[in-house]
N, C-alpha and C positions, 0 to 999 in steps of 0.2 A: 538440417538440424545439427547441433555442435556435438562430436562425439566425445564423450564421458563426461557428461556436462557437469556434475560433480567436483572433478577436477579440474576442470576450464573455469566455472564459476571461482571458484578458490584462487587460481589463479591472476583472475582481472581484476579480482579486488586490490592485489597488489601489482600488477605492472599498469593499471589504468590510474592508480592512485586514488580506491576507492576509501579505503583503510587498510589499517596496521592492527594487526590482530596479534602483534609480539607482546604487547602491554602484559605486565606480569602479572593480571588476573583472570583465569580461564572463564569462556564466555564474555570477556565484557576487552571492546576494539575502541582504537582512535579515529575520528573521521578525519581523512588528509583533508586538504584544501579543496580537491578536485570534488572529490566525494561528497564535501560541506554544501559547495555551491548546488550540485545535481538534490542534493538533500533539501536546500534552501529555495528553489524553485519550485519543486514537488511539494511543499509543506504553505509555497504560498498558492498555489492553487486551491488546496480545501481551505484553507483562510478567508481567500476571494469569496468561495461558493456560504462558508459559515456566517461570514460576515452581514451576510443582508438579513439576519434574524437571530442570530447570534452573537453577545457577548465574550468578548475574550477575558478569560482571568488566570490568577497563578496562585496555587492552595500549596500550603508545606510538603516539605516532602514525607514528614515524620507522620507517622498514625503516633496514636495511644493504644496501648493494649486493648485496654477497658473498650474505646470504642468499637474497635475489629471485633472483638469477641461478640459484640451485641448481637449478631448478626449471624445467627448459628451455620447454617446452609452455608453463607458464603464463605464464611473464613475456614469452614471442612474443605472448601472448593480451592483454598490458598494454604493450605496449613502446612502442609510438604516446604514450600516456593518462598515463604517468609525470611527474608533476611530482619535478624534485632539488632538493636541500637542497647546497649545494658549496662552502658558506666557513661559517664560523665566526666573526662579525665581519668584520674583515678577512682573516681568515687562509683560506686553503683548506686544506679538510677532507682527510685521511687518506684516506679512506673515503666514496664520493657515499653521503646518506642520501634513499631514498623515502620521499613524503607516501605513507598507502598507500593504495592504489585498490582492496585487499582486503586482507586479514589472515591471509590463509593464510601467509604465509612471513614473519610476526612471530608468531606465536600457536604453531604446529608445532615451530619449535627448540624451545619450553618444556618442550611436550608432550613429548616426546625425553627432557627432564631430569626429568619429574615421573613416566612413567608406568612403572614395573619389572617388576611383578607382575600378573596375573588380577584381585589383589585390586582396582589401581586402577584395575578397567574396568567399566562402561564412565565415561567422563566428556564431562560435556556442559555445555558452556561457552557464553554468550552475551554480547555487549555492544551498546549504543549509541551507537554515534559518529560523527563526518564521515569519510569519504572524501574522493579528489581523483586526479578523470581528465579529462585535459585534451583535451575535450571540440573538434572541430574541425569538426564538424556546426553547423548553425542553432542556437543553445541556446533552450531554452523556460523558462520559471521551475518548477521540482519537475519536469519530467518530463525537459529533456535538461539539465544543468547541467554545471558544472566542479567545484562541493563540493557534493557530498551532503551533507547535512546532518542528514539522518536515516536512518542506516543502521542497521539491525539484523540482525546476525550472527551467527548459533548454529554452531559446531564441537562435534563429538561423536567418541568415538575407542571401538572396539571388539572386542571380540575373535575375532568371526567372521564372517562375508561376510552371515549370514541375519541374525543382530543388527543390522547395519548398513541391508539393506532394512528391515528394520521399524521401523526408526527413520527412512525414509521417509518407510513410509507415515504414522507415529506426527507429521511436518512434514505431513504432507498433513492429515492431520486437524483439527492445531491450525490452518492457515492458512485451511481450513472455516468453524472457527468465529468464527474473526478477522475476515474479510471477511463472513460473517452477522450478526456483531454491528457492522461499519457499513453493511448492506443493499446491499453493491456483487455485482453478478452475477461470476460468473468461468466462464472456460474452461479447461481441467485438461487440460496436453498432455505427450508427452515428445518432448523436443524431438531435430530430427535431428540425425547424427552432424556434421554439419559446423554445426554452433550449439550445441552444448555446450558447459557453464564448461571453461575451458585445463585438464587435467589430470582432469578426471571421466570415470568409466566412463558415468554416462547422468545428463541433470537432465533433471528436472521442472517445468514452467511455469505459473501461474495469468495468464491474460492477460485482461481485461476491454475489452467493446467500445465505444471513446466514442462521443458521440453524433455526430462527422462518420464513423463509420465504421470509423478505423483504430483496430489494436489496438491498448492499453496495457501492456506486462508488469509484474504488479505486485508477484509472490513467485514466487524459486527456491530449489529445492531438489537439491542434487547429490550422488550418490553419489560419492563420489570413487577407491571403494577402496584400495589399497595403493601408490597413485602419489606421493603424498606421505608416506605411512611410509617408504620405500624412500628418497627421498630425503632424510629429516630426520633416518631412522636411528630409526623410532618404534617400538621393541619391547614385549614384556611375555615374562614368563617364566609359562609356563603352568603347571598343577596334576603333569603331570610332569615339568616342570623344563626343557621344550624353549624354544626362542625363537622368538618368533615377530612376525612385524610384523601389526600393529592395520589397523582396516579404519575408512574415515572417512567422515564426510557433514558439509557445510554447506547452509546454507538460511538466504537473506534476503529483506528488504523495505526497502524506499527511502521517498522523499517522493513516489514517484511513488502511495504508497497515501492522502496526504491531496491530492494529484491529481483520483486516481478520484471520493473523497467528494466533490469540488469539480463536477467534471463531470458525473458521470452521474444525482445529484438537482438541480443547478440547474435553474433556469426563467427566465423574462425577467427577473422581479424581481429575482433573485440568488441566493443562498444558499437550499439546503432540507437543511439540518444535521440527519444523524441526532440523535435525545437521546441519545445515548452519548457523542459527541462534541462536541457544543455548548459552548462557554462558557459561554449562558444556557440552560438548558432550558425558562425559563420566564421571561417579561419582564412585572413589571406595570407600566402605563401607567395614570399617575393624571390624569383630567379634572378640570382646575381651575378653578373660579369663586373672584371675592372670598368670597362666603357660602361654607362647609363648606370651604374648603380644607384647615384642619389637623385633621378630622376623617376626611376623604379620605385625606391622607396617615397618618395613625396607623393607619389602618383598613389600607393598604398592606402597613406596615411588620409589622402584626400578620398578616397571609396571610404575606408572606414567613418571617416568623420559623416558620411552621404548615407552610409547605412545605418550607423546608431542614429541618426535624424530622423530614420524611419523607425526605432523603433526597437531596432536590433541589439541584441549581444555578438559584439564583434573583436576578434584579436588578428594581432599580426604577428605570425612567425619569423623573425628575423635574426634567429641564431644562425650564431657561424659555423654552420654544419650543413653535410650535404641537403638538395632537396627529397631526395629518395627517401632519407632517414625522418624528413619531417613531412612526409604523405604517410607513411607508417604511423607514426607516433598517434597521430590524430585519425589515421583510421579505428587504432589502438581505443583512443579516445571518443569515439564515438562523433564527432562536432559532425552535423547534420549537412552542409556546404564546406566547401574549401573551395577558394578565387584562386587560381594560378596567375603570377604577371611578371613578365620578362619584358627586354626589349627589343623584341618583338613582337610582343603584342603590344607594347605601348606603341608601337609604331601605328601598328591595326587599328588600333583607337578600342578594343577587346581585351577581355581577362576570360579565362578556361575556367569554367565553373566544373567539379564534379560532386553527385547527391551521395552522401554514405551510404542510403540504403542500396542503391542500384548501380554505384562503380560508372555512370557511364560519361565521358566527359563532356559537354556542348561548350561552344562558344557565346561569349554574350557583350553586346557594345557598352561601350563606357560611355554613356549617355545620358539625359535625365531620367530616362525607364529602366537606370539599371537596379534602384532598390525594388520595384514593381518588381520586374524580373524574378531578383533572387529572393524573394517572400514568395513568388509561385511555386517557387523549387521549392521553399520547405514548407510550403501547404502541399504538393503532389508527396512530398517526402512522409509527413503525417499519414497522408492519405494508405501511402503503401504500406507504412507498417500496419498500421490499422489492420487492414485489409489481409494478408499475413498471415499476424496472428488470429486474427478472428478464425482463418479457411484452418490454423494449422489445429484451434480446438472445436472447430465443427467436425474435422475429420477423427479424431482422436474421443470421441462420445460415442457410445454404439450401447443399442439396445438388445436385450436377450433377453428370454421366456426361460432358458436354462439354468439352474441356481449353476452346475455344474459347468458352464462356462465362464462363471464371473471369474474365476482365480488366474485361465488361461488368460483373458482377455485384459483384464488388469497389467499381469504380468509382462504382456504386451505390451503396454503403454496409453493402455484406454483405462477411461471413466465408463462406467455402463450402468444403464439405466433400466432398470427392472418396474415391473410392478409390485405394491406391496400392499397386503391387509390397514398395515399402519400398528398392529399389536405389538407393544414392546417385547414381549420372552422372544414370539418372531423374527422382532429384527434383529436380537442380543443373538440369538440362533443362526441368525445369515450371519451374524460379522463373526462369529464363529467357527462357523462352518467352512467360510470361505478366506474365513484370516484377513479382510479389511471392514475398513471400518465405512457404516454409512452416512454419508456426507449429509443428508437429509433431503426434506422434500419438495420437488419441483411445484409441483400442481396436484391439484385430485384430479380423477378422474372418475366414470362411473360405469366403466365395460374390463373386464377381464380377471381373469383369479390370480392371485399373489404368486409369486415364484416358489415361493415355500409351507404353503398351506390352501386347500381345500376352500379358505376364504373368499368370498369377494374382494377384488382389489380397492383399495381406497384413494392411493395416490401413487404418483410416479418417483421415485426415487432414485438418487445417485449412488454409486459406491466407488471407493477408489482405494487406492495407496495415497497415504498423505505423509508429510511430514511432521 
């Protein structure tokens, strides 16, 4: 575990060249280059997964007052967090315009106009954009900010309350394989009634444990039901001609999910970049002497051209600088392989592969098996981080019957799992009591009494420090 990960975090965002958090407006970062790319890979993987039933689109950034306000519950739930728009040049505006801090009450009037008939349901709609909640907490860079800057938001609109859950679950499954394909662990809660999205019947939370302990949130998903039909006016005319209002669910992800990639595989050295996400998946570094130099390098340039044929992102470091300085750099960087080739190894007819997660170095022939080869290495490389983080939040979860060991064990570094009645004054009473907040609920269950009451327990429940 990286010590005062606080500080390390903060740190690698700027020597790994993650962003520039100098920008002269507090809470809101530049993404460098490096960071863009690790950002741009990550962003196409839920793309990939949304794609097979989902439509991409792009809604303004501006609300209208009028509209925001229509929606009582949720704009109570934004009304702190609202940045306005209130002149137009010099002129003031007609009308105050919100940046939006979500997209349910620009996105919903459409829906209103587009959706008539059974025929146009269901529809499931997603985009990627910033946000902007003005943020009054400590900011951190990607995890508490003032612009999101990587928001991804799926609305879906339906014709029946059971369509709707299974379109859920149908968010629960993709955010599965989302968060498997960057090897980040997750906890899968539904959250309690007084921490639900403004205006949902019940959300869903994937929350991951960093390595100081407190939890992450890194994907919601909400039912919404008929709370926002009713108010947008979202009908459909069904197959007997009745009317009826539509049943809705959203589900997002922020930057606080190339966060988690940042946190939960770093190590001292820096970066341990899943290869799905990498910029380089694969760095050769060429050993240069006066003798064989441009033999060395063509020899390089000839791997790389054999490995992006397979498939790869591949670079060549061929600064005039030591090699010492450029095994650092990209440990620094996280790149998942690094090829070493001298001339001697060209001689070998071998390049020195080593994996970033595991430091160890093997040799491997320059041969037609040499892209097989190093896509093994960075599927064992996947595989270990994986594996990792999964042991470091199975160990870090612990159950107690003690209301009064939540706060020791918390403060520890644990998530802890209680049992609970499910009665809200109850659980507003544990996160009191114990000074955290509860993350919400695993499962029911239907054996044992609540940690904090006399009750029969109803369900298994989380608590943690979050941020």
């Amino acid at each position: 575990m990286v010590e005062n990960f606080d500080e390390w975090f903060h740190d690698i965002l700027e020597n790994a060249d993650i962003t520039d958090s100098r920008y002269p407006i507090k809470g809101m970062a530049v993404w460098m280059p490096y960071g863009f790319q690790i950002r741009k890979h990550t962003m196409n993987i839920i793309k990939r997964l949304l794609d097979k039933d989902h439509d991409e689109v792009l809604f303004p950034m501006l609300v209208p007052e009028s509209e925001l306000a229509k929606e009582g519950i949720h704009v109570k739930g934004f009304e702190d967090e609202v940045y306005w728009v209130t002149k137009g040049g010099s002129r003031d505006l007609n009308e105050h315009l919100a940046l939006r801090p979500t997209s349910e009450t620009a996105i919903y009037p459409m829906y209103s106009l587009w959706i008539r008939t059974h025929i146009d349901l269901p529809i499931k709609l997603y985009q990627i954009v910033n946000t902007f909640r003005y943020e009054t907490k400590h900011t951190r860079p990607l995890i508490r900010v003032r612009e999101i800057t990587t928001f991804k938001e799926a609305h879906t609109a339906h014709a029946t309350k059971e369509e709707s859950d299974e379109q859920i679950q149908d968010f629960i499954g993709i955010y599965k394989e989302f968060f498997d394909d960057l090897q980040i662990p997750y906890l899968i809660s539904k959250r309690p009634e007084w921490d639900k999205f403004p205006g949902a019947d019940y959300t869903m939370a994937f929350d991951v444990i960093m390595p100081n302990g407190k939890t992450l949130q890194i994907g919601t998903i909400h039912n919404l039901g008929q709370t926002f039909a009713k108010t947008f006016d979202i009908t459909f005319e069904d197959k007997d001609g009745e009317h009826k209002y539509v049943y809705q669910t959203c589900a997002g992800v922020s930057d606080r999910v190339i966060a988690s990639v940042i946190g939960i595989h770093g190590d001292e050295k820096g970066l341990r970049l899943p290869p799905k996400v990498s910029p380089n998946q694969v760095t050769i570094i060429p050993i240069l002497f006066k003798k064989g130099k441009e033999e060395v390098l063509a020899k390089c340039a000839e791997i790389k051209e054999q490995l992006e044929t397979a498939g790869l992102r591949v670079n060549i470091d061929d600064r005039d600088i030591r090699p010492g300085k450029k095994f650092n750099d990209w440990e620094l960087k996280g790149t998942p392989v690094k090829l070493e080739l001298g001339p001697r190894d060209l001689e070998n007819n071998i390049t020195v592969a080593m994996r970033r997660d595991e430091g160890e170095k093997i040799e491997i022939a320059l041969d037609d098996s040499l892209a097989d080869n190093v896509i093994d290495l960075l599927n064992k490389s996947s595989e270990n981080l994986s594996a990792a983080a999964w042991k470091f939040q199975e160990e870090h979860v612990k159950f107690t019957e003690d209301i009064n060991e939540i706060s020791e064990l918390v403060e520890a570094g644990y998530v802890v799992r209680f049992r609970w009645c499910g009665d809200e004054a109850i659980g507003k009473d544990i996160e009191e009591k114990t000074g955290y907040d509860i993350l919400g609920i695993q499962e029911e269950i239907a054996e044992g009494k609540c940690i904090a009451s006399d009750n029969d327990a109803k369900y298994m429940a989380l608590i943690a420090k979050t941020y």
